[in-house]
C-alpha positions in Angstrom: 55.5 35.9 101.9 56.9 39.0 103.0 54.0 42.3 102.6 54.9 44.6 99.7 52.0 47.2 100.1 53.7 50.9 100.2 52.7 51.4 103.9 54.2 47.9 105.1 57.1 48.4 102.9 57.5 52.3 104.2 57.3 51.1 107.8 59.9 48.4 106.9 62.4 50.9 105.6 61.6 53.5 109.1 63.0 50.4 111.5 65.8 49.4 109.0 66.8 53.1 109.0 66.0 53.7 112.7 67.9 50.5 113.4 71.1 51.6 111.5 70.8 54.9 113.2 70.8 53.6 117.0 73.8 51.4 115.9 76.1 54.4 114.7 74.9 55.6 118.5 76.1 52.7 120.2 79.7 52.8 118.2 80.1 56.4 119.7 78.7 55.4 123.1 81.1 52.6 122.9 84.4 54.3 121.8 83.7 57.4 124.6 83.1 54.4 127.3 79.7 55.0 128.1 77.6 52.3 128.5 73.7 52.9 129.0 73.2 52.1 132.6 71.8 54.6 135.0 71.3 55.3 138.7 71.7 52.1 140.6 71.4 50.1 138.3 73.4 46.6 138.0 75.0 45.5 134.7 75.0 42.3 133.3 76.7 41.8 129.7 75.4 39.0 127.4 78.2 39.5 124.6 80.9 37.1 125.8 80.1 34.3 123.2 79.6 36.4 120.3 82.5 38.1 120.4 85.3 36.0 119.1 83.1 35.7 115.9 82.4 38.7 115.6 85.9 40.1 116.0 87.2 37.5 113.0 84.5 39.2 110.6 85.1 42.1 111.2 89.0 41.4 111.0 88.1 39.7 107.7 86.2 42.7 106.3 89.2 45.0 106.9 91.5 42.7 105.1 88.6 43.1 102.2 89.1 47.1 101.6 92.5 47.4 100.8 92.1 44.0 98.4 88.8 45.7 96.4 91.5 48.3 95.9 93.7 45.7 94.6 91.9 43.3 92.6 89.2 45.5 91.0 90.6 46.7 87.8 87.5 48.9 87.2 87.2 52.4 89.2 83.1 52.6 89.5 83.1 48.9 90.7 85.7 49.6 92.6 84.9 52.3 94.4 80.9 50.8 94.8 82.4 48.0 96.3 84.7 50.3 98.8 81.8 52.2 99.9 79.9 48.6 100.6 82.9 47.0 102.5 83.5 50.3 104.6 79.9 50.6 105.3 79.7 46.6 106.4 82.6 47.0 108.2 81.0 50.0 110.2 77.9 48.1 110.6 79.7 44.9 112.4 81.5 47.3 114.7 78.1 49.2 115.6 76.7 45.4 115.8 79.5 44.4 118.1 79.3 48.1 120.2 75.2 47.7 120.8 75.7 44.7 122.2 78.5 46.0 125.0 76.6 49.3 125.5 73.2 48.3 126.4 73.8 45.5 129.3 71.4 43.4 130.8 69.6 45.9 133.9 68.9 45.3 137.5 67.2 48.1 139.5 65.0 48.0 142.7 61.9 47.8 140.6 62.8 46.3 137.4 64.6 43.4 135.4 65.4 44.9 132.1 66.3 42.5 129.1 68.1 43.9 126.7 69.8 42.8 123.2 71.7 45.6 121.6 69.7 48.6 120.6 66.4 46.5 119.4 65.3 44.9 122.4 64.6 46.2 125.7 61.9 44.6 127.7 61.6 45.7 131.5 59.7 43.3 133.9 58.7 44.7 137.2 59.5 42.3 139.6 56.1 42.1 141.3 55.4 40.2 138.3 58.2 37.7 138.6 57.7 34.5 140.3 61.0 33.1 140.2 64.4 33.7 138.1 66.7 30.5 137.5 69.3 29.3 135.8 69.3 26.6 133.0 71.1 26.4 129.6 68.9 26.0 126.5 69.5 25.9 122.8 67.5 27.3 120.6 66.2 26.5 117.1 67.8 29.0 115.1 71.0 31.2 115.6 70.1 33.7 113.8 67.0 35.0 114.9 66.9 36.8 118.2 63.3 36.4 119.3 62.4 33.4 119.0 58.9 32.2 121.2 58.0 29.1 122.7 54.9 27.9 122.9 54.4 26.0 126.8 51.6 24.5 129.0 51.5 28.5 130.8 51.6 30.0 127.7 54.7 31.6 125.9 58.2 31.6 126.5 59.5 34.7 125.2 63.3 33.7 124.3 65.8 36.3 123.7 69.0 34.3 121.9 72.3 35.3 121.5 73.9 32.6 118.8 70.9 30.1 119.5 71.1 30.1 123.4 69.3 31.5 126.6 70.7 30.8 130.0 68.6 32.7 132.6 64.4 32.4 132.6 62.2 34.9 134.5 59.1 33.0 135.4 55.8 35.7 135.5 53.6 35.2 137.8 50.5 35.8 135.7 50.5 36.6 131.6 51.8 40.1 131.2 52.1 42.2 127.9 55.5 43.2 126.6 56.4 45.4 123.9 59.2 43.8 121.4 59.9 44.9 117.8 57.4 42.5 116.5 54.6 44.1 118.5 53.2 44.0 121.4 53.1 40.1 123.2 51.9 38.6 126.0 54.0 36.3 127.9 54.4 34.2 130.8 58.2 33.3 130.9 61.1 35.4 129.5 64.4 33.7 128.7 67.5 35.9 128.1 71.3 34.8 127.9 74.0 36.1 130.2 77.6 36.2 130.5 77.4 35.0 134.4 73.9 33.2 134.8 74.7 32.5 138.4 75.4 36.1 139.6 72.1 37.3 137.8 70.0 35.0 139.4 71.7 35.1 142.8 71.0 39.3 142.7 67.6 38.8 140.7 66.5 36.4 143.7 67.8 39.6 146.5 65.0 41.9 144.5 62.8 39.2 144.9 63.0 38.6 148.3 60.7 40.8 150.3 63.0 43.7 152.2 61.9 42.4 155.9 63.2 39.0 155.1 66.7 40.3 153.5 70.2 40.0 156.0 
């Protein structure tokens, strides 16, 4: 049952808001082009299987305003339900944009897992064992966190619709911050669009520099 005290629902309202706000950011970085990577960073987008379904909503929600305009004989209903389907609208295409704009990372120090403008979790990679490849379904499509509880401990699994592709294997428990909180982990599993190029670079980082051609 969710917690309807004033300062659980104020703090609910503060990530709603600040979660509508980075999505109106990522629909500008998007149209200008500018995706969030920096330095030498390598991308790695995640948004490949999402995107046909997301592209026949949003197709569906701009058939929607000019029927409300239509169909609705009533001008405040009418125009209520404008403001709702434009906003929707909006919201799907900064949905859709968050996802593009903030790419999976790879850096000389750091794997950075990211899902739109909500997660970002950056592993070192001294604390990575090993990165493979392995497709996995998940339980749910709809959540994107979803944890899984192993013999090491948990399995921190970062779904897009109800799948991961790529796990980083820590070598010891390590604490990561997520928007539920801080949680420790021993294994994060992400979904990429090309699992076997991630890993292949992820596994270069890994290697120590003496050993690299």
């Amino acid at each position: 049952m969710p917690d309807l005290r004033p300062r659980a629902l104020y703090s609910l309202l503060r990530k709603g808001v600040v979660f509508e706000l980075r999505l109106y950011r990522s629909l500008f970085r998007w149209v200008a082009r500018r995706r969030d990577v920096k330095g030498d960073a390598e991308a790695f987008g995640y948004a490949k299987v999402v995107t046909p379904v997301m592209w026949l909503w949003i197709f569906a929600s701009t058939v929607e305003v000019p029927l409300v305009h239509i169909l609705i004989p009533w001008d405040t209903v009418r125009i209520a339900v404008l403001v709702l389907s434009v906003w929707g609208l909006v919201w799907m295409v900064g949905l859709l944009a968050s996802l593009n704009v903030y790419p999976h990372l790879l850096s000389p120090s750091t794997l950075r897992v990211r899902h739109g403008a909500s997660v970002d979790i950056p592993l070192p990679w001294a604390a990575i064992e090993t990165v493979k490849a392995e497709q996995r379904d998940l339980r749910s499509t709809v959540w994107t966190l979803q944890p899984r509880e192993t013999e090491r401990g948990t399995d921190l699994q970062v779904g897009v619709s109800g799948q991961v592709n790529v796990h980083a294997v820590l070598r010891e428990p390590l604490t990561v911050d997520t928007p539920k909180g801080p949680m420790k982990i021993t294994e994060l599993s992400f979904l990429v669009d090309d699992p076997r190029a991630l890993v292949t670079r992820a596994r270069y980082h890994l290697t120590p520099e003496d050993l690299r051609l």
